[in-house]
GUMARGU-829333 format. One record per residue (C-alpha): residue number from 1; residue in one letter; y, z, x. Coordinates in steps of 0.25 Angstrom, whole numbers. Layout:
<atoms>
+-----+--------+-------+-------+-------+
| num | residu |    c2 |    c3 |    c1 |
+-----+--------+-------+-------+-------+
| NUM |      A |     Y |     Z |     X |
...
+-----+--------+-------+-------+-------+
</atoms>
This chain:
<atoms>
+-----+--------+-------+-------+-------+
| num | residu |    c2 |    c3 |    c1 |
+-----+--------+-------+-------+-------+
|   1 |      X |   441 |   397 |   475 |
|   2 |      X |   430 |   397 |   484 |
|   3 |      X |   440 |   391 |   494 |
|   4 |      X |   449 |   402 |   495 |
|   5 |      X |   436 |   414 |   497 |
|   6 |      X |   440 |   417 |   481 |
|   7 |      X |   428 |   420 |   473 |
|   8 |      X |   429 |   413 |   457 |
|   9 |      X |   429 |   423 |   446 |
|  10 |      X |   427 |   422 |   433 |
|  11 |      X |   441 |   423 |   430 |
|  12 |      X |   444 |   412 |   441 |
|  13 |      X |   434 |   403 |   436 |
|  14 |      X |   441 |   404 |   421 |
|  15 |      X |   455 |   401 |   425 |
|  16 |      X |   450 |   389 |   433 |
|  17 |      X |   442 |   383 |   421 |
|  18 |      X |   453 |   387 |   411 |
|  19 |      X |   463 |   379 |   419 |
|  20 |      X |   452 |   367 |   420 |
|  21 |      X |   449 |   367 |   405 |
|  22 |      X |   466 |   368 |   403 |
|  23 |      X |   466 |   355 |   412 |
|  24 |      X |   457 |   347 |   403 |
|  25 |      X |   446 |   348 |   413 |
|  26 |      X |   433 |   355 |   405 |
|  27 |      X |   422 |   347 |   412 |
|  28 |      X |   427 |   353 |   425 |
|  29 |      X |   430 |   366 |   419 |
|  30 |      X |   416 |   368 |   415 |
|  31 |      X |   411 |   364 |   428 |
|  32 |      X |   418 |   376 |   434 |
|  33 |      X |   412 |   384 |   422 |
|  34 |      X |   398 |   380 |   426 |
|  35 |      X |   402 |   383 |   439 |
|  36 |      X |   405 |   397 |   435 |
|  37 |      X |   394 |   399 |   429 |
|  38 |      X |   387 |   395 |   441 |
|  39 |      X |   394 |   405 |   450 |
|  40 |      X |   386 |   417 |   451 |
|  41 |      X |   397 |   427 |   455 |
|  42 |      X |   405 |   422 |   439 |
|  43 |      X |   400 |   426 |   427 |
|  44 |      X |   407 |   417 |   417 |
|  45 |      X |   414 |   424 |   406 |
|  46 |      X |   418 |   421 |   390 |
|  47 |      X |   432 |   417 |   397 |
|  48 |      X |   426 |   406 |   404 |
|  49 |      X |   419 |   400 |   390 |
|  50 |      X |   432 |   401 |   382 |
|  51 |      X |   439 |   393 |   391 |
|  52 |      X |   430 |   382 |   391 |
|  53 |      X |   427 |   383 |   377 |
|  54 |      X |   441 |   383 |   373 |
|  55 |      X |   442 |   370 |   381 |
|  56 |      X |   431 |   361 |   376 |
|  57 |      X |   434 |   367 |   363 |
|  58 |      X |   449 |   361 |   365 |
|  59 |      X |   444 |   347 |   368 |
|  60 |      X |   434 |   346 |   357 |
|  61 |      X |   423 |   349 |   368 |
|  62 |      X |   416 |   357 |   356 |
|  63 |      X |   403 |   354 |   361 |
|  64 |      X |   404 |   361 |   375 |
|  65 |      X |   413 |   373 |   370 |
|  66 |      X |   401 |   376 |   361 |
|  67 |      X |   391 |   374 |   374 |
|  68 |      X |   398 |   384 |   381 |
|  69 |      X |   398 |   393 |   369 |
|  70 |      X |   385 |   394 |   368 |
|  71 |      X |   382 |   395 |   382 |
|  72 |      X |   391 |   407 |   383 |
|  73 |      X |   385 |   414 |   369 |
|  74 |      X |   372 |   409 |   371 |
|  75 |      X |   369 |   410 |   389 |
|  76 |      X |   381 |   419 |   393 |
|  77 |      X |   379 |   432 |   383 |
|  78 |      X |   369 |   438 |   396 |
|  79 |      X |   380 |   437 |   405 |
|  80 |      X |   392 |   445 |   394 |
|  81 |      X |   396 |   432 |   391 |
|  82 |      X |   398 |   429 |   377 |
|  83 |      X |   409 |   421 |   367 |
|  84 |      X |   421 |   429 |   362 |
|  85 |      X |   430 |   428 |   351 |
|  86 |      X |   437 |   418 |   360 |
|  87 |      X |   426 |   410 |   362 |
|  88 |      X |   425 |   410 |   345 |
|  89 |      X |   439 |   406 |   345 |
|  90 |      X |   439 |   393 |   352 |
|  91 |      X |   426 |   388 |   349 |
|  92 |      X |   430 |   391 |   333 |
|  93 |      X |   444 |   384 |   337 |
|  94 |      X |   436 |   373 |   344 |
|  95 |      X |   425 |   369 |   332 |
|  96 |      X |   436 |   367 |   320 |
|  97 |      X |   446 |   360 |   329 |
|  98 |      X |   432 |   350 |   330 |
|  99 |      X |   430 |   351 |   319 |
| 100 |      X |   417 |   360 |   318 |
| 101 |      X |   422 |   372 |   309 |
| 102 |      X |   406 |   374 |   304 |
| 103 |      X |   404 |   377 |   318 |
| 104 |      X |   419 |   384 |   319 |
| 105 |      X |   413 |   393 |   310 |
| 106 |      X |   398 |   395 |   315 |
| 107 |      X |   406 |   403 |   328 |
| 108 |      X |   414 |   408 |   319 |
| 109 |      X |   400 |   414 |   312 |
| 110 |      X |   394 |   416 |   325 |
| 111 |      X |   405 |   427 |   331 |
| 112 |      X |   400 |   438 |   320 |
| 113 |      X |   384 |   435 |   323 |
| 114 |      X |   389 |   437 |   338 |
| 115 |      X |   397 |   451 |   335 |
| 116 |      X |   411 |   446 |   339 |
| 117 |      X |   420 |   448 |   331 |
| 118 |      X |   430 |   437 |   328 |
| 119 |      X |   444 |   439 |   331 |
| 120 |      X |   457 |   435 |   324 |
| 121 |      X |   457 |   424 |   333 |
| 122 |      X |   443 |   418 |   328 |
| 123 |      X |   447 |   420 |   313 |
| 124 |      X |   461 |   413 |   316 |
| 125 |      X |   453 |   401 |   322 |
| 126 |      X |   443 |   401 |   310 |
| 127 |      X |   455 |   400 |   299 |
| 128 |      X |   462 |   390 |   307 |
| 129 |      X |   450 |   381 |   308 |
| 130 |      X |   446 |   382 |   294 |
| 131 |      X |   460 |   381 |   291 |
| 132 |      X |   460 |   368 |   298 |
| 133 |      X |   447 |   363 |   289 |
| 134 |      X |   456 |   368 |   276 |
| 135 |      X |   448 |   377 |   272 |
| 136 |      X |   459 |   390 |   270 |
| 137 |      X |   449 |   398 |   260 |
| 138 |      X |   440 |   398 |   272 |
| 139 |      X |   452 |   402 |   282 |
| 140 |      X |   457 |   414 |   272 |
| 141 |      X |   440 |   418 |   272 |
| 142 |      X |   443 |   421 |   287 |
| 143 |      X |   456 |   426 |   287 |
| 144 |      X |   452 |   436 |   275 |
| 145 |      X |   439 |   440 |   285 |
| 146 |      X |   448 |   440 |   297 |
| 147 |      X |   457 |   453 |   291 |
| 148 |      X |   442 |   457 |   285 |
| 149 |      X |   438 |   461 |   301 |
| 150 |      X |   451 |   467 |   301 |
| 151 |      X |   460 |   455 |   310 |
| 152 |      X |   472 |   452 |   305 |
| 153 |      X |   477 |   447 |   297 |
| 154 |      X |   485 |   440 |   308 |
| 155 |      X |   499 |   429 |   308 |
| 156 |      X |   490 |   417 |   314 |
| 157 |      X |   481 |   420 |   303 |
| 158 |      X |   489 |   418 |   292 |
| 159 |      X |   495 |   407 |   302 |
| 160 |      X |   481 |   401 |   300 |
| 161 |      X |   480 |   402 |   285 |
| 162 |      X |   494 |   398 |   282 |
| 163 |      X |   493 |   385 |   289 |
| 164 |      X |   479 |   381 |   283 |
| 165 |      X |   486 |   383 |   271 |
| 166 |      X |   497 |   374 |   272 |
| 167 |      X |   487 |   363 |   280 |
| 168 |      X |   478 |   364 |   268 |
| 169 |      X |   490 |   362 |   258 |
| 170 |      X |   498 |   354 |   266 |
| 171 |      X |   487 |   344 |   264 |
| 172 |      X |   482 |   348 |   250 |
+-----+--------+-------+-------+-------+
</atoms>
């Protein structure tokens, strides 16, 4: 960018390692997000961490998506940097597809300790995964506190609920 006298932004730098991660290439796309970080005329934003995240998370890269986690909750919160309900969603999505739902459920516990409120988006990912487990009493326990906070009920939440269901009695 450099080349052509353009200035990289924040938003430039996020299209770039989106389109690195999308081509299989994290290694390369977290070398340009260290980059970012190093560039002192970027401030990296929660954008920029989802889309790594999302990645490792994808290719089972649990350990690093939880790295930049906590860098971002833990180093990033002086600069207005801090995870969002998107950032729950695919860490949550992440950990039960590895397998992990005791820590699925320990950021699950963590969004109310750190006042954001979860989403319908975040319930539906909870109910899936314990879905996935069989455990439906547990998914109906969340769907039941999910119309509590007042969202939904919604279709891909029943969705959710009617296929554990028929999982758990499919195989019953």
């Amino acid at each position: 960018m450099l080349k052509w006298n353009c200035t990289p932004d924040v938003v430039s730098y996020n299209a770039i390692i989106d389109i690195i991660c999308k081509g299989g290439l994290l290694d390369q796309a977290l070398y340009l997000f260290s980059g970012m970080l190093r560039d002192l005329n970027v401030v990296p934003d929660v954008v920029a961490y989802n889309i790594l995240i999302k990645e490792f998370g994808n290719l089972g890269r649990i350990k690093e998506a939880n790295k930049l986690f906590d860098e971002m909750h833990d180093e990033m919160m002086d600069l207005g940097i801090s995870p969002n309900t998107v950032t729950f969603k695919l860490l949550i999505d992440s950990h039960y597809k590895d397998g992990m739902a005791e820590d699925a459920w320990g950021l699950f516990e963590l969004i109310d300790k750190i006042k954001i409120s979860p989403d319908q988006f975040i319930y539906d990912s909870m109910m899936n995964g314990v879905c996935s487990e069989g455990y439906l009493e547990e998914a109906v326990k969340l769907f039941m506190s999910m119309v509590d906070r007042g969202l939904g009920p919604y279709e891909f939440s029943y969705n959710i609920l009617i296929d554990g269901y028929c999982k758990i009695h499919k195989s019953g």
